[in-house]
C-alpha positions as CSV (number, residue, x, y, z in Angstrom):
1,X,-57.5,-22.3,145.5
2,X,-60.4,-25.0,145.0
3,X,-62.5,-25.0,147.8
4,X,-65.0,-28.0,149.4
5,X,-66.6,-28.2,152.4
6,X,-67.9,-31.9,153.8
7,X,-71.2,-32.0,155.8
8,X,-71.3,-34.4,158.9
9,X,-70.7,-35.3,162.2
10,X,-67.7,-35.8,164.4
11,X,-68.2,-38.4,167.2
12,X,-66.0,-39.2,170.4
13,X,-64.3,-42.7,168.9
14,X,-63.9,-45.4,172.1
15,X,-61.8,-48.6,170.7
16,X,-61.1,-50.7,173.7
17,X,-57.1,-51.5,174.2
18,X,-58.1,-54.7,176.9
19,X,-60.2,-55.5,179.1
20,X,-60.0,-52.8,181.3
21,X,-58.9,-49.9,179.2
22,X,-59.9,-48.2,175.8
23,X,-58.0,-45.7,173.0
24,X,-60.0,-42.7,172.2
25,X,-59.9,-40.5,169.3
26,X,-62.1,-38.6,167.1
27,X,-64.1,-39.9,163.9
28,X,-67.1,-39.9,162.1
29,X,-67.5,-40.6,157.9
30,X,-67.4,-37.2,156.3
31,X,-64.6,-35.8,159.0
32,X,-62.8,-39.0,157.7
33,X,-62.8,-37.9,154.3
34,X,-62.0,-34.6,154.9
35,X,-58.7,-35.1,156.7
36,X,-57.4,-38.1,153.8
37,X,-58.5,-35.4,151.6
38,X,-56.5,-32.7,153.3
39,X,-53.8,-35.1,154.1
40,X,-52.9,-35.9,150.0
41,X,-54.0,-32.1,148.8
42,X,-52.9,-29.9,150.9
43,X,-53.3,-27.4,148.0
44,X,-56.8,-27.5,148.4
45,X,-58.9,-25.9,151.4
46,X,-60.7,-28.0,152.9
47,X,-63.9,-27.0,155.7
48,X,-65.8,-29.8,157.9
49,X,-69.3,-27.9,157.9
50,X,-71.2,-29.3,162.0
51,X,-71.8,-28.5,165.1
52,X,-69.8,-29.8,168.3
53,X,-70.6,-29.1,171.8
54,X,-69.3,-26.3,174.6
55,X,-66.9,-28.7,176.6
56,X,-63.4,-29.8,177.1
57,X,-64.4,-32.6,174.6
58,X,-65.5,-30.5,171.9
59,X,-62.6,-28.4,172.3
60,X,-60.0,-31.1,171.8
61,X,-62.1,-32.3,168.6
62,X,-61.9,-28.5,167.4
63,X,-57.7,-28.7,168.0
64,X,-57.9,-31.8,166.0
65,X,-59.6,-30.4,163.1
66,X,-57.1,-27.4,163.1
67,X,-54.2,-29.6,163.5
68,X,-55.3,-31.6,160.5
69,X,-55.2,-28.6,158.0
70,X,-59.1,-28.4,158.1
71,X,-60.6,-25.1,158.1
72,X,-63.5,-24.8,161.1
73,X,-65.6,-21.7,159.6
74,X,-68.3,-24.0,159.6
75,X,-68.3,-25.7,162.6
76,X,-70.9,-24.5,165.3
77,X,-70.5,-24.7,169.1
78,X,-73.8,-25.5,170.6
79,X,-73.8,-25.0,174.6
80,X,-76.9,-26.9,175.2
81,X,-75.3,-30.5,173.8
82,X,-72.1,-32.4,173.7
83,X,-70.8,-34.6,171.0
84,X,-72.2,-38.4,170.2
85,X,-70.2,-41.4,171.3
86,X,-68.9,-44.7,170.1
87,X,-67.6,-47.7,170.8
88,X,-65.8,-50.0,167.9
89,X,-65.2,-53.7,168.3
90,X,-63.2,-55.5,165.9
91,X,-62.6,-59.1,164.4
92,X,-60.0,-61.5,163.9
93,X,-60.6,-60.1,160.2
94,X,-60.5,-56.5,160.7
95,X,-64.9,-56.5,160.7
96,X,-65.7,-53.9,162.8
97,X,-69.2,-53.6,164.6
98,X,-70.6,-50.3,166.9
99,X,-72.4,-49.3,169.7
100,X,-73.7,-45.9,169.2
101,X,-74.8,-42.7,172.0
102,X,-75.6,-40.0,169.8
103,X,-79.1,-39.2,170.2
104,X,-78.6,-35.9,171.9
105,X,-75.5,-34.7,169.9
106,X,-75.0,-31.6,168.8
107,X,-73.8,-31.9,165.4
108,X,-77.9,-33.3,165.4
109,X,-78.7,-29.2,165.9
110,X,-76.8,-28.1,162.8
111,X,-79.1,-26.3,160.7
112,X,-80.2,-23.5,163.4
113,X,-77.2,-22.1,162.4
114,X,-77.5,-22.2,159.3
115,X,-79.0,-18.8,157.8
116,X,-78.7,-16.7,154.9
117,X,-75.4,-15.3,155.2
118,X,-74.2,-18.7,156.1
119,X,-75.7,-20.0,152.8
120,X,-74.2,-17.3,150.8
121,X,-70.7,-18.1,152.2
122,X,-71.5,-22.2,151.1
123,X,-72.2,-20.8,147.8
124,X,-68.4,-19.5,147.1
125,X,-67.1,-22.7,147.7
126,X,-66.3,-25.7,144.8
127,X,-67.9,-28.8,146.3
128,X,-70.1,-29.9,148.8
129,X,-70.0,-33.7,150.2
130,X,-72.7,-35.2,152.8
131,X,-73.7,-38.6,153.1
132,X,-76.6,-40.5,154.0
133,X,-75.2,-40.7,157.5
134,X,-74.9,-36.9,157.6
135,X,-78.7,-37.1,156.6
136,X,-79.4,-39.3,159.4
137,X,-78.3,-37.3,162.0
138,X,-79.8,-34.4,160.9
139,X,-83.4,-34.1,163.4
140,X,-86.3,-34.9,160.8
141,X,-88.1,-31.4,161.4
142,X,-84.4,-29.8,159.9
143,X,-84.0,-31.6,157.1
144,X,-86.4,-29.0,154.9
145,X,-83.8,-26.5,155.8
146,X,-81.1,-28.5,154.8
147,X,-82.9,-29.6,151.2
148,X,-83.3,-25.5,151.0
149,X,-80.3,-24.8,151.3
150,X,-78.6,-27.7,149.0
151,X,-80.9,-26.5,146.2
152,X,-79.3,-22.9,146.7
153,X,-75.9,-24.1,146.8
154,X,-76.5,-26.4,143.5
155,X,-78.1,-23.1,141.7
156,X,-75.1,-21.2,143.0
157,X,-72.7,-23.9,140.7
158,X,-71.5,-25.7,143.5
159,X,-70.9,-29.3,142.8
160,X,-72.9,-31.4,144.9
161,X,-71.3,-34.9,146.1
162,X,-73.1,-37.7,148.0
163,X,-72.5,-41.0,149.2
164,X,-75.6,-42.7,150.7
165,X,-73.4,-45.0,153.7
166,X,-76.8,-46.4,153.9
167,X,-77.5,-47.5,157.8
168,X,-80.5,-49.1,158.5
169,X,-80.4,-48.1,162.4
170,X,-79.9,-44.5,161.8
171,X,-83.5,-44.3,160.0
172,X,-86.9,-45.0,161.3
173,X,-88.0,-47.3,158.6
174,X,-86.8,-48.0,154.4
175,X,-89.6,-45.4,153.2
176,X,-88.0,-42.6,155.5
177,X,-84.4,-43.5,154.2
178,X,-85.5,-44.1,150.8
179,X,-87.3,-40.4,151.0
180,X,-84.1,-38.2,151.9
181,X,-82.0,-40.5,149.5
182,X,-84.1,-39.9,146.6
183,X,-84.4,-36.2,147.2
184,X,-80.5,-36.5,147.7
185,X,-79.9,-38.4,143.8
186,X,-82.0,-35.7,142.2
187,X,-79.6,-33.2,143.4
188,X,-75.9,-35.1,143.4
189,X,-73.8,-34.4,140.6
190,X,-71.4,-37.0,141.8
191,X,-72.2,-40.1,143.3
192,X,-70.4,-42.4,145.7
193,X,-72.0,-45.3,146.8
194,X,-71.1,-48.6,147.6
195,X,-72.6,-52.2,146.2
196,X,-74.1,-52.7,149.8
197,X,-75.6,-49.6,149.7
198,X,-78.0,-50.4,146.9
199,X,-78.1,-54.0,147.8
200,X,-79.2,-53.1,151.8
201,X,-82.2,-50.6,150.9
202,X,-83.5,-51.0,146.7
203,X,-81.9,-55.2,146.8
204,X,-80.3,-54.1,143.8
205,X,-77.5,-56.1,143.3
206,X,-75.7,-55.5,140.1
207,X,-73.5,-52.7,139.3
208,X,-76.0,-52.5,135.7
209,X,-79.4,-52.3,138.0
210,X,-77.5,-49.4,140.0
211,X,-76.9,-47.7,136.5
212,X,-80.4,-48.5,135.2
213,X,-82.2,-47.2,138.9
214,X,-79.7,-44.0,138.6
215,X,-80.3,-43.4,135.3
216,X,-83.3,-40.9,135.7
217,X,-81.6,-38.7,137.8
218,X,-79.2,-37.7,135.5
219,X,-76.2,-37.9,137.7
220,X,-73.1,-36.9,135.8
221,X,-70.3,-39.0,137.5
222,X,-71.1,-42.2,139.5
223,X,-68.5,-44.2,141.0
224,X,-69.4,-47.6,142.7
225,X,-67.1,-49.4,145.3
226,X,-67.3,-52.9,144.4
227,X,-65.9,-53.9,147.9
228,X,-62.2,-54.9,147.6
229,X,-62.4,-56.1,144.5
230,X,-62.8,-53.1,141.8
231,X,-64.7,-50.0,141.6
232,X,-66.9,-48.7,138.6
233,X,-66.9,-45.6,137.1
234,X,-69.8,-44.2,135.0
235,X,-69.3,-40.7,133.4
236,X,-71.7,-39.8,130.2
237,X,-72.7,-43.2,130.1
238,X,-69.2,-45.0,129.7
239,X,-68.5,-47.5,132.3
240,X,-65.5,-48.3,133.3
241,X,-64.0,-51.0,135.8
242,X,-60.6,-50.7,137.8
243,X,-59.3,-53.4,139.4
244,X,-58.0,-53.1,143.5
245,X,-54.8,-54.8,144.3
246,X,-56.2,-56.8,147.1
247,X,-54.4,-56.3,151.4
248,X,-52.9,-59.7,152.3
249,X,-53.2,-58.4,156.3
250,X,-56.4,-56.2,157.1
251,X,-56.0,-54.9,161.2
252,X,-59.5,-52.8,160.5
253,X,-62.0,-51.7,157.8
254,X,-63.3,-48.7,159.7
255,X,-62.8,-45.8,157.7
256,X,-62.0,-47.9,154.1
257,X,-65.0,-46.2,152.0
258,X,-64.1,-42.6,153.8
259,X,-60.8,-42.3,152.9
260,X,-61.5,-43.6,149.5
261,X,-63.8,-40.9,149.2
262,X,-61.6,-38.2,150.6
263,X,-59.0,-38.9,148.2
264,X,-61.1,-39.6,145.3
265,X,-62.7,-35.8,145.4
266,X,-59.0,-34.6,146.1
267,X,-57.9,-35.9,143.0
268,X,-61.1,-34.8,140.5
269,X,-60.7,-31.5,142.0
270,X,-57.0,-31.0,140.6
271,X,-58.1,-32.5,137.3
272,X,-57.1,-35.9,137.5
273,X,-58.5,-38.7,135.5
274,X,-61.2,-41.0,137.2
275,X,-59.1,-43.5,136.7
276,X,-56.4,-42.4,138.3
277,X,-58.2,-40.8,141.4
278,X,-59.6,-44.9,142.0
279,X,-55.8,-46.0,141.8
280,X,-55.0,-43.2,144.5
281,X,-58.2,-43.8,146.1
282,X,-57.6,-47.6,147.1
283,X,-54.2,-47.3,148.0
284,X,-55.2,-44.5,150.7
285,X,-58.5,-47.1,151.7
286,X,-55.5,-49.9,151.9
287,X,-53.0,-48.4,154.0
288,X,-56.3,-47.0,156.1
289,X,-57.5,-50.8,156.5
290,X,-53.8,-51.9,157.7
291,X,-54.5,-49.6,160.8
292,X,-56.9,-49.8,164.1
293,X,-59.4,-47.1,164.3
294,X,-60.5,-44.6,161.3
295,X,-58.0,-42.2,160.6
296,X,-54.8,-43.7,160.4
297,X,-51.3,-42.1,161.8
298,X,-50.3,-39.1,159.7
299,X,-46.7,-40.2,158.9
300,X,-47.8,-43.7,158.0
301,X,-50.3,-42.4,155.8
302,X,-47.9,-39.9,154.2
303,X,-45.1,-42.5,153.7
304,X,-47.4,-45.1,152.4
305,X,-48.9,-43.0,149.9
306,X,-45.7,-41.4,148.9
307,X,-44.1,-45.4,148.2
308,X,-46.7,-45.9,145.9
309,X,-47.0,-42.9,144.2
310,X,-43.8,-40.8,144.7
């Protein structure tokens, strides 16, 4: 059985119903991609690798994991810290904007538990996934430990996969971003990023100045999210472009690049063509988009996918 584990944080999601009441479930990027990729291979054994707090609240996010398929090995209870917090507002156009409360989150505590042994365990597994969120979160005096132990992993033959979800709140400046991101492309042997990405932090806005500024870090497969237009695919130096049948009715981007993720892996990991991993990709991000919130209701998402692709 293939094996990956996706590095990140899980957040308390608030998503307000009126004005006096709010929805709340649980979310955050790389636990989005990890239940989309658990949802449409269930063949494959999927771990959310963080660290969630010693309350009711982290419980229920622990159930929710479990009842997703996901296996929690690697998720840490800290008693000293509770989960982060967020509130999502969206537009007549399904825009979303946040307010964040995550300073003090657990998942921020991660790497004390990381050691040796844990390590060792990491270095069985297929694929590793973070993002530059997940490097965000991470407290700046950690982050050695985390470099550490991604260089172990990568020597171990685990295939390392990041997308940089570049934002520019999360950091203390461009340099600091730019830092960790860097150190993160010298060690990604699959990259996801996004147009905006690249655009937001290096103002490269080109899919060919993302290919040239990659270029010396010898990344083996990059694959660029072109918004809802098309996505690129660049593997030993052969680009490709598939076009994205567009959604005539968006209720809600949150989650779109996630899922696209999620499913993406799922499908390079049972030997699918890039190609066709975009084509199931998209059509998980579009059914996620025609939703509120970031992980969509596990029926629709099953029934969607399976009128597209049997």
């Amino acid at each position: 059985m293939q094996k990956v584990v996706l590095f990140g944080e899980c957040m308390l999601e608030l998503k307000q119903n009126d004005a006096a009441t709010m929805r709340h479930a649980f979310a955050g990027d790389a636990l989005n991609s990890a239940v989309y990729l658990k949802r449409q291979f269930s063949q494959i054994d999927v771990s959310f690798m963080s660290a969630v707090g010693d309350d009711s609240i982290s419980q229920q996010m622990l159930d929710v994991f479990t009842q997703e398929g996901l296996d929690n090995c690697f998720v840490y209870a800290d008693k000293t810290k509770a989960p982060g917090v967020y509130l999502v507002q969206t537009d007549e156009d399904g825009e979303r904007s946040f307010v964040y409360w995550r300073e003090n989150s657990a998942a921020r505590e991660v790497m004390q538990f990381v050691d040796q042994d844990v390590i060792d365990t990491l270095g069985s597994q297929d694929l590793f996934f973070f993002s530059g969120i997940s490097l965000a979160v991470i407290k700046p005096e950690q982050r050695a430990m985390f470099w550490d132990m991604l260089k172990q992993l990568k020597q171990a033959g685990v295939k390392i996969v990041f997308d940089p979800n570049y934002r520019p709140r999360l950091w203390r400046d461009e340099d600091e971003a730019k830092g960790e991101f860097e150190q993160a492309f010298a060690l990604s042997d699959l990259l996801l990023p996004g147009i905006e990405d690249f655009s937001q932090l290096y103002q490269l806005e080109s899919v060919n100045e993302i290919l040239d500024f990659c270029q010396p870090y010898q990344i083996e497969e990059i694959v660029i999210k072109n918004g809802p237009e098309s996505v690129f695919i660049a593997i030993d130096g052969q680009v490709q472009e598939v076009k994205i049948q567009p959604v005539a009715k968006v209720v809600d981007t949150t989650s779109a690049g996630d899922s696209f993720n999620g499913v993406y892996l799922g499908a390079r990991m049972t030997e699918q063509t890039p190609q066709r991993a975009v084509e199931l990709a998209s059509a998980a991000a579009s059914c996620v988009i025609q939703h509120p919130g970031a992980i969509a209701p596990a029926q629709a998402f099953k029934d969607f996918m399976q009128s597209r692709f049997g």
